[in-house]
C-alpha positions as CSV (number, residue, x, y, z in Angstrom):
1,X,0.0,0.0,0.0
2,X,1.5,3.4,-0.7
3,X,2.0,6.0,1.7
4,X,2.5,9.1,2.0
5,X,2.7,12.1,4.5
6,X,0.4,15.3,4.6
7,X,2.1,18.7,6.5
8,X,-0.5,21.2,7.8
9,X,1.5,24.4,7.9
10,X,-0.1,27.8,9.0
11,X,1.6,29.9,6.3
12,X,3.0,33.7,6.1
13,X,2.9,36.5,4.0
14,X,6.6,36.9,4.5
15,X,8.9,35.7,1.5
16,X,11.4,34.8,4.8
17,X,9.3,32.6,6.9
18,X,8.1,30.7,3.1
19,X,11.8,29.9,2.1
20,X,12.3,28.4,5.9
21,X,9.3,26.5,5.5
22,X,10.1,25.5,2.4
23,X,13.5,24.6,3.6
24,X,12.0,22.2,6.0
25,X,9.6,20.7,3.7
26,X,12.4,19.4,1.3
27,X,14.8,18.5,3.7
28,X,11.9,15.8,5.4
29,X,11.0,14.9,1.4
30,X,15.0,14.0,1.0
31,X,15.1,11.7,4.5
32,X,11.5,10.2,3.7
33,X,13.0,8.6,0.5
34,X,10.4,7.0,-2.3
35,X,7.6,8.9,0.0
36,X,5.2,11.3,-1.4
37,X,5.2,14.3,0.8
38,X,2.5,17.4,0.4
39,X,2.1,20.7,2.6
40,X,-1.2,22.3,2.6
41,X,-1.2,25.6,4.5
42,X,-3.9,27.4,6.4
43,X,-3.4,30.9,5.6
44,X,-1.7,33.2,3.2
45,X,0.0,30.4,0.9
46,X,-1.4,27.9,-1.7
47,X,-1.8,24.9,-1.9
48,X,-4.5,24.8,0.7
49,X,-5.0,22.1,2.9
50,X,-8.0,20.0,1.0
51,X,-5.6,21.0,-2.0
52,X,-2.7,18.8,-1.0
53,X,-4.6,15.9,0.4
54,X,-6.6,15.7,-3.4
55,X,-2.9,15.8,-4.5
56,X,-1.9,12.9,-2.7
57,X,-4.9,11.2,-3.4
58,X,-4.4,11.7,-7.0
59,X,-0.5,9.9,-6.9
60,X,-1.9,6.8,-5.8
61,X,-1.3,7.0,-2.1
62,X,-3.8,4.7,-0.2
63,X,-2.0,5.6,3.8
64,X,-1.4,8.8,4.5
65,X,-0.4,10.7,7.8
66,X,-1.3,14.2,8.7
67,X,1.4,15.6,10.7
68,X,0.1,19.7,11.5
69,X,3.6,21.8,11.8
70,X,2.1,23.7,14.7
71,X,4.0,24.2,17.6
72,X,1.3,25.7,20.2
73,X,-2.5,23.9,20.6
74,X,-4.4,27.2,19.7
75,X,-7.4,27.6,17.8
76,X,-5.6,26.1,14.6
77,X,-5.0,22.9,16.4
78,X,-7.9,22.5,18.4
79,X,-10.0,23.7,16.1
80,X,-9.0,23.8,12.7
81,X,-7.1,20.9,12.2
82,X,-9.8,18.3,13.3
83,X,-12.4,19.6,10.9
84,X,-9.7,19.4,8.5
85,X,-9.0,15.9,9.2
86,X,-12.8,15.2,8.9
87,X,-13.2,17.2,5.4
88,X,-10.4,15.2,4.1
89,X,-11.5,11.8,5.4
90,X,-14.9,12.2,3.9
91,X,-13.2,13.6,0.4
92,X,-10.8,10.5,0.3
93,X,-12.6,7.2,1.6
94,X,-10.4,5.2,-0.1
95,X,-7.0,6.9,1.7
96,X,-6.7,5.8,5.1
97,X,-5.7,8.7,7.0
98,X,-3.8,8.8,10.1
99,X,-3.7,12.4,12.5
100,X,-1.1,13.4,14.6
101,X,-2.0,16.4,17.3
102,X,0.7,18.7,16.4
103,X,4.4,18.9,17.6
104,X,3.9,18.3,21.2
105,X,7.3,19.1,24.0
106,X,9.3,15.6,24.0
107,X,13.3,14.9,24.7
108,X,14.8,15.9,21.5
109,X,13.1,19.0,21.5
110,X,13.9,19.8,24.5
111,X,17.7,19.0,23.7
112,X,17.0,21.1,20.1
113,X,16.5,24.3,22.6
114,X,19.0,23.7,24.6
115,X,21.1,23.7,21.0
116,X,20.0,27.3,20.3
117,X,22.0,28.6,23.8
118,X,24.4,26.4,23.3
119,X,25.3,27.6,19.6
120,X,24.7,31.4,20.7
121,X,26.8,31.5,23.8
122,X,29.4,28.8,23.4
123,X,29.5,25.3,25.0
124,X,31.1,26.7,28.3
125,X,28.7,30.1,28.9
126,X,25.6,27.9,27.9
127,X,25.9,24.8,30.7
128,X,24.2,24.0,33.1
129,X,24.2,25.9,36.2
130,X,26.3,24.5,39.1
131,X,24.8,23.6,42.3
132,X,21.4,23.6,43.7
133,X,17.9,22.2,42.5
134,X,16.6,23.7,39.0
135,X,14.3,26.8,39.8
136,X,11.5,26.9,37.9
137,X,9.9,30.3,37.3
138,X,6.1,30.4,37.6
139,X,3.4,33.1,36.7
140,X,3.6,35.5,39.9
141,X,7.8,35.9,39.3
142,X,10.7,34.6,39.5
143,X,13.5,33.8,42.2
144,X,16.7,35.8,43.1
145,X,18.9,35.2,40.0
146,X,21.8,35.9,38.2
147,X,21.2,34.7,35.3
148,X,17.5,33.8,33.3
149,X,15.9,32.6,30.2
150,X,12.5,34.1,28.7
151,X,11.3,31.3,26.7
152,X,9.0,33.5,23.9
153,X,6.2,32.0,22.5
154,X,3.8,33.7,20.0
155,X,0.8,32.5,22.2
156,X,-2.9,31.6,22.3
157,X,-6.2,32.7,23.9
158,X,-7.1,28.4,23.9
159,X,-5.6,28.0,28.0
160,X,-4.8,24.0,26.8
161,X,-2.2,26.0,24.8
162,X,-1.1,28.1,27.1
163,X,-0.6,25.1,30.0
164,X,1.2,23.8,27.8
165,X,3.4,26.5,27.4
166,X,4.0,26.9,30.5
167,X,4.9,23.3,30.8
168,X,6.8,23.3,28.7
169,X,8.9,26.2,30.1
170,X,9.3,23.9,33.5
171,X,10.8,21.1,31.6
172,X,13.4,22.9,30.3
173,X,14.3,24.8,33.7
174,X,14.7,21.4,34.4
175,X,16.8,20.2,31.8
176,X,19.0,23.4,32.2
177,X,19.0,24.1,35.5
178,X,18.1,27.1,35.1
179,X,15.2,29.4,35.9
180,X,12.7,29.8,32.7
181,X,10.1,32.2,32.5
182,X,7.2,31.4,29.8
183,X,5.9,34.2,27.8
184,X,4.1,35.7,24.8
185,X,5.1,37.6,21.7
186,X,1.8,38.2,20.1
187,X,-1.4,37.2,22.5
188,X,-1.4,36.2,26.3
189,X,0.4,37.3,29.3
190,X,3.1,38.0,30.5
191,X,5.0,39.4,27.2
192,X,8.1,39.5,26.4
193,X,8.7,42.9,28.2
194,X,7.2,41.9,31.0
195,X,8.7,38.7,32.0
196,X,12.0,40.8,31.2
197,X,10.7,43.3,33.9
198,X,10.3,40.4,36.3
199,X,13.8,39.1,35.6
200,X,15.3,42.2,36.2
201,X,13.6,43.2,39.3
202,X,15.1,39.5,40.5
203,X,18.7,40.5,40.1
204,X,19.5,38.9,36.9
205,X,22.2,40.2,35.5
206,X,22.4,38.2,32.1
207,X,18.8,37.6,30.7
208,X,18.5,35.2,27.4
209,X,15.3,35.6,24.9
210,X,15.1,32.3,23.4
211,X,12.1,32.3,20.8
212,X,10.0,29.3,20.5
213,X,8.6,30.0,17.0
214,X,8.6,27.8,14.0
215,X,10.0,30.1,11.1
216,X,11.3,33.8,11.0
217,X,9.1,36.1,10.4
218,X,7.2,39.3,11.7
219,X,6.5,37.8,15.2
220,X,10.3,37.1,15.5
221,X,11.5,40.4,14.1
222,X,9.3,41.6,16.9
223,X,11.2,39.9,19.3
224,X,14.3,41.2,17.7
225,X,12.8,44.6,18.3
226,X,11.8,44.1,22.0
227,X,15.1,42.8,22.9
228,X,17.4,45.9,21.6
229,X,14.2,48.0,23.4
230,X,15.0,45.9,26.4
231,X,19.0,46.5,25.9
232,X,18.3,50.7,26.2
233,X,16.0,50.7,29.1
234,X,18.0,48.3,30.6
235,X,21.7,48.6,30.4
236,X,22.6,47.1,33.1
237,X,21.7,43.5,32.1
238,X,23.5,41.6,29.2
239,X,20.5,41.1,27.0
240,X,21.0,38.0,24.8
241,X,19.4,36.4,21.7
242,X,19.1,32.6,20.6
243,X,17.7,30.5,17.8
244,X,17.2,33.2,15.5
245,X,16.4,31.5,12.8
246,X,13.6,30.1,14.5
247,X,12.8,26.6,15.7
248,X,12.9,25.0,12.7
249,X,16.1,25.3,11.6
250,X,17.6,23.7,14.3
251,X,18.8,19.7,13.6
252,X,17.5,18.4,16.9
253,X,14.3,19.8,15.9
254,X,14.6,18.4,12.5
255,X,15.3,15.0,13.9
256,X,12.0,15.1,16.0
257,X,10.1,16.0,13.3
258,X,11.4,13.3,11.1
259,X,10.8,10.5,14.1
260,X,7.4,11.7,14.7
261,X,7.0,11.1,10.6
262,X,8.1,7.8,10.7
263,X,5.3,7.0,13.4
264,X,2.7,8.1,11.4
265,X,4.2,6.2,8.6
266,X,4.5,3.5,10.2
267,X,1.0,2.8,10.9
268,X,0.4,6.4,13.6
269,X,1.9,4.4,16.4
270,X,5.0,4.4,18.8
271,X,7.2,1.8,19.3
272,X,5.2,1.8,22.8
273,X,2.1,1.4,20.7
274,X,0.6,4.6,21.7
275,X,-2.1,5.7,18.9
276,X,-1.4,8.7,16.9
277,X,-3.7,10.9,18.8
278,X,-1.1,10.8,21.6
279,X,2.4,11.0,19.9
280,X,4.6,13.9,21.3
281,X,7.0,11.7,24.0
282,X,9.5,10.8,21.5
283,X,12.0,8.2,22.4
284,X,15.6,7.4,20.3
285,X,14.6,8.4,16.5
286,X,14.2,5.5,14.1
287,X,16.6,5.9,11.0
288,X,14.8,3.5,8.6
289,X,13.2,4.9,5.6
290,X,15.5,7.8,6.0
291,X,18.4,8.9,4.0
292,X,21.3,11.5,5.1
């Protein structure tokens, strides 16, 4: 039976954020060798969703997954997506389609952020803290510190999203030992200026922005923006930046993405034979199917 792999991708106006997305599509087309690969975008780019599904359809392909490149579960992904799914399903009986939720927090992506300081600040400013339990900043502020990372997300008005943001943000403190404070670029609280606020009223003395966005684009330009803002009004504090380029382009975060295509390809389970619905805890990467 052939098979084949539909990406949901919101889509951008900006030529910048297209060629990283189109970046990303190709590279997973070269690793998923002798696989038919099709991205249908939500907004501002064609081929639409429904378009790139027919396409597929139309190659033959009789087992497809549908794997949404959506890092957060707003409206998109709660909402979107799964009428999506339905649409297509009714469309294309005779393709059995398998869903994934989105790109959910698991190891390698946590080890794909930890990358972005690591390539920003150099293998010896980026470790791991010494001494002492992690400190995990919450909503209401964050600990005496000398040193913090705001972890920027666009954001979402759907609160699943946004506990899982902040989640998210707690894993890594805990994988860096370091204190993390979530925040929003574009919708939700606390911003980016905010949070900074907080971490500056703590004591920190060295504050990272570490974006957690997909592609480049306006939202991260805006973060660009906010952090030379944040460098005048306070120049006090060394005011870094990390993963520029966006999520995306990081290779940790390319190998996730690549293991949580195999899974659907491989029928939409794990090897711990969770269903599709539920992937986002990846273990080791399978390198079957795939080609360097």
């Amino acid at each position: 039976m052939a098979a084949g792999l539909l990406l949901i991708a919101h889509g951008s106006p900006e030529p910048e954020a297209q060629r990283s997305a189109a970046d990303l599509v190709a590279w997973l087309t070269r690793r998923l060798a002798g696989v038919p690969v099709a991205v249908g975008y939500l907004e501002h780019q064609r081929p639409a969703v429904a378009e790139a599904a027919a396409a597929l359809a139309a190659a033959g392909v009789r087992r497809a997954g549908i794997l949404p490149l959506l890092l957060l579960a707003g409206g998109h992904r709660t909402r979107d997506v799964p009428a999506l799914y339905a649409a297509i399903q009714g469309q294309h009986p005779g393709v059995h389609w398998v869903a994934a939720r989105g790109i959910d927090p698991g190891p390698l992506l946590l080890r794909a952020l930890t990358d972005a300081l690591t390539a920003a600040a150099g293998q010896a400013a980026a470790g791991p803290v010494q001494g002492g339990p992690p400190q995990v900043a919450g909503a209401r502020g964050v600990p005496k510190v000398s040193r913090a990372i705001l972890l920027v997300g666009r954001g979402t008005s759907v609160p699943e999203g946004q506990r899982a943001f902040c989640a998210l943000a707690e894993a890594f403190a805990a994988a860096v030992r370091e204190p993390v404070v979530p925040c929003f670029a574009a919708v939700g609280q606390p911003t980016l200026a905010e949070a900074a606020e907080r971490c500056v009223s703590a004591g920190a003395a060295e504050v990272w922005v570490l974006p957690y966005l997909l592609f480049p684009g306006a939202v991260l330009r805006q973060v660009r923006q906010t952090r030379i803002r944040l460098s005048r009004t306070y120049p006090g504090v060394r005011w870094r930046l990390a993963g520029e380029e966006g999520v995306a382009a990081l290779p940790r975060f390319r190998r996730y993405l690549l293991h949580l295509a195999l899974a659907l390809l491989d029928g939409g389970r794990e090897e711990s034979g969770a269903p599709a619905c539920a992937l986002g805890v990846s273990g080791a990467p399978r390198e079957r199917r795939s080609q360097d």
